[in-house]
C-alpha positions as MATLAB code, in Angstrom:
seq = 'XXXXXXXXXXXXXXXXXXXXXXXXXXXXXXXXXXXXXXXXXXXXXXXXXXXXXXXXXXXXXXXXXXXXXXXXXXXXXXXXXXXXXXXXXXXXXXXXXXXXXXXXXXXXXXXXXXXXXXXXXXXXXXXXXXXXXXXXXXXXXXX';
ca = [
     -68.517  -92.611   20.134;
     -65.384  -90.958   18.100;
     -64.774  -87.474   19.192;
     -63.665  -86.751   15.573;
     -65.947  -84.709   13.452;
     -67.440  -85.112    9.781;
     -67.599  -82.158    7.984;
     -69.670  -81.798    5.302;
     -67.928  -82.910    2.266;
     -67.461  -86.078    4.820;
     -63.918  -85.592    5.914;
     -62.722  -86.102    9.056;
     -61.159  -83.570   11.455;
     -60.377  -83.499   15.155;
     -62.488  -81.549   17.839;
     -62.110  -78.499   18.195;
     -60.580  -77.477   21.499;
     -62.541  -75.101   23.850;
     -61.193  -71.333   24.162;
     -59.078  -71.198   26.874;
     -60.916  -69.881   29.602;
     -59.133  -68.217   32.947;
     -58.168  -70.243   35.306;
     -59.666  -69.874   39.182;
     -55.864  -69.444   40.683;
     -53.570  -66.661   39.332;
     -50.902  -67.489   37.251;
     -47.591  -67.194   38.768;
     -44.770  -65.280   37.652;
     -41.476  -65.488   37.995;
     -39.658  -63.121   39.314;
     -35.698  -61.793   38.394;
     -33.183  -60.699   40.517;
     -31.961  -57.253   38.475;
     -28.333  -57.902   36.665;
     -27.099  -54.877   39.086;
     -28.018  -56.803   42.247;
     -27.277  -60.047   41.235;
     -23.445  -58.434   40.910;
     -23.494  -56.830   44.044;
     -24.565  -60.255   45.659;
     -21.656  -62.065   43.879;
     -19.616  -59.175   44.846;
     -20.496  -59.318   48.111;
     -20.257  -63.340   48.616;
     -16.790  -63.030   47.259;
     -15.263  -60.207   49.757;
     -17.693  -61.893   52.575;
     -15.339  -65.291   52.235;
     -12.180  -63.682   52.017;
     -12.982  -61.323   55.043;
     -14.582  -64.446   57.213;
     -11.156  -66.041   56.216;
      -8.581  -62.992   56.973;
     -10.811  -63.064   60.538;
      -9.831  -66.433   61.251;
      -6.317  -65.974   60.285;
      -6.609  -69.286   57.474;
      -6.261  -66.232   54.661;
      -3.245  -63.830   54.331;
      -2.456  -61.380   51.942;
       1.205  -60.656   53.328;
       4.256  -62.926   52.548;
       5.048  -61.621   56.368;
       3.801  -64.436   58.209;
       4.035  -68.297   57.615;
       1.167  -70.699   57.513;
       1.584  -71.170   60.938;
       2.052  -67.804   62.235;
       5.348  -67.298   62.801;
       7.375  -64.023   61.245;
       9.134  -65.189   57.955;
      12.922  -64.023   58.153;
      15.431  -63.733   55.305;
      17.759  -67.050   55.669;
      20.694  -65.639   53.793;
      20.783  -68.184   51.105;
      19.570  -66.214   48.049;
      19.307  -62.552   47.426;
      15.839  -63.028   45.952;
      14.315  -63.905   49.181;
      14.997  -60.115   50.286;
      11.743  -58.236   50.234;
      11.041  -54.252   50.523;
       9.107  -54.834   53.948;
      12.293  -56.820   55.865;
      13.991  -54.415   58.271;
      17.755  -53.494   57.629;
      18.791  -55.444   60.686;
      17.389  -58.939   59.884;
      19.120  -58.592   56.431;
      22.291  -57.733   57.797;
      21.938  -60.784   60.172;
      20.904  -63.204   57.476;
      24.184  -62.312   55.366;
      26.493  -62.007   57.915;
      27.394  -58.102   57.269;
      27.772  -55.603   59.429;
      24.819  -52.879   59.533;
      27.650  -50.184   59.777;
      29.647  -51.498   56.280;
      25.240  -51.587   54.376;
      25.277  -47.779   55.762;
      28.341  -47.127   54.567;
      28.115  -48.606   51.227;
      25.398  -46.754   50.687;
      25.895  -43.387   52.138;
      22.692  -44.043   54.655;
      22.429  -41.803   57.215;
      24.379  -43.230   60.475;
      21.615  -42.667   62.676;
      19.766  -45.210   60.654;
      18.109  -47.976   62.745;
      18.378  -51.648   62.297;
      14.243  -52.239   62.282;
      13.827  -49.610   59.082;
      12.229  -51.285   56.249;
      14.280  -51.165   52.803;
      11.679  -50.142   50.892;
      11.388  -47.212   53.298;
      15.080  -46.492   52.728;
      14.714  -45.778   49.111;
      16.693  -43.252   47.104;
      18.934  -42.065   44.533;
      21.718  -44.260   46.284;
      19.636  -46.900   48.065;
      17.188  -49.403   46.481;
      16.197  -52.876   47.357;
      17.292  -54.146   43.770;
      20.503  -52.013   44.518;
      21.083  -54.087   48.136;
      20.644  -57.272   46.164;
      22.712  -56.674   43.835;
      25.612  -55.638   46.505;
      25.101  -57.998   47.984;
      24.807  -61.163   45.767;
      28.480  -59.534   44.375;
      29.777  -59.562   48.249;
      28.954  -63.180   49.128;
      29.097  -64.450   45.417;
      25.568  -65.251   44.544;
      23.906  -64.796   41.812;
      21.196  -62.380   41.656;
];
């Protein structure tokens, strides 16, 4: 038997489909996180992977330290390797000047320790770009 229908001018049509009746289970929804949260979660992930990897000591944010730990030290072969956080002391080591002639070119005070930072020594006189500079023209490098 065809499930088609005959109407009555004898054309044929297809059944008619049943109205759709409720189903016995509920139907289920989906359900979305809320733009705001879903950024906080990515936010969170993010500074959650660099914190788990600044605990380990595998992520760094300081040029301070070497991969492997150990203090990074200017080497005295270019002035550009001289950074605001090296002391006054390892600098003079690394170029082979006196502490006493860096004061003195610089009118620092003479009570000025070798383990001060440069970038804490900052003035009208005394800048890191300004120790560079003197000293790339003392050794004859190239700033």
């Amino acid at each position: 038997m065809s499930k088609e229908t005959q109407t009555v001018t004898g054309e044929t049509s297809a059944p008619a489909t049943p109205a759709a009746t409720p189903s016995a289970t509920p139907a289920t929804t989906r359900r979305r996180i809320p733009p705001v949260a879903y950024g906080l979660l990515v936010v969170a992930v993010f500074a959650g992977v660099i914190g788990a990897g600044m605990a380990s000591g595998s992520f760094l944010t300081t040029g301070k330290t070497t991969a492997s730990g150990g203090q990074v030290a200017p080497q005295g072969e270019s002035v550009a390797e001289i950074k605001g956080w090296m002391t006054l002391g390892a600098i003079a080591t690394a170029w082979e000047v006196p502490l006493e002639e860096i004061i003195a070119a610089f009118a620092l005070p003479a009570d000025t320790a070798p383990t001060t930072a440069v970038k804490d020594l900052e003035s009208d006189v005394f800048s890191v770009t300004a120790l560079k500079d003197w000293l790339a023209a003392r050794t004859g490098q190239t700033p």
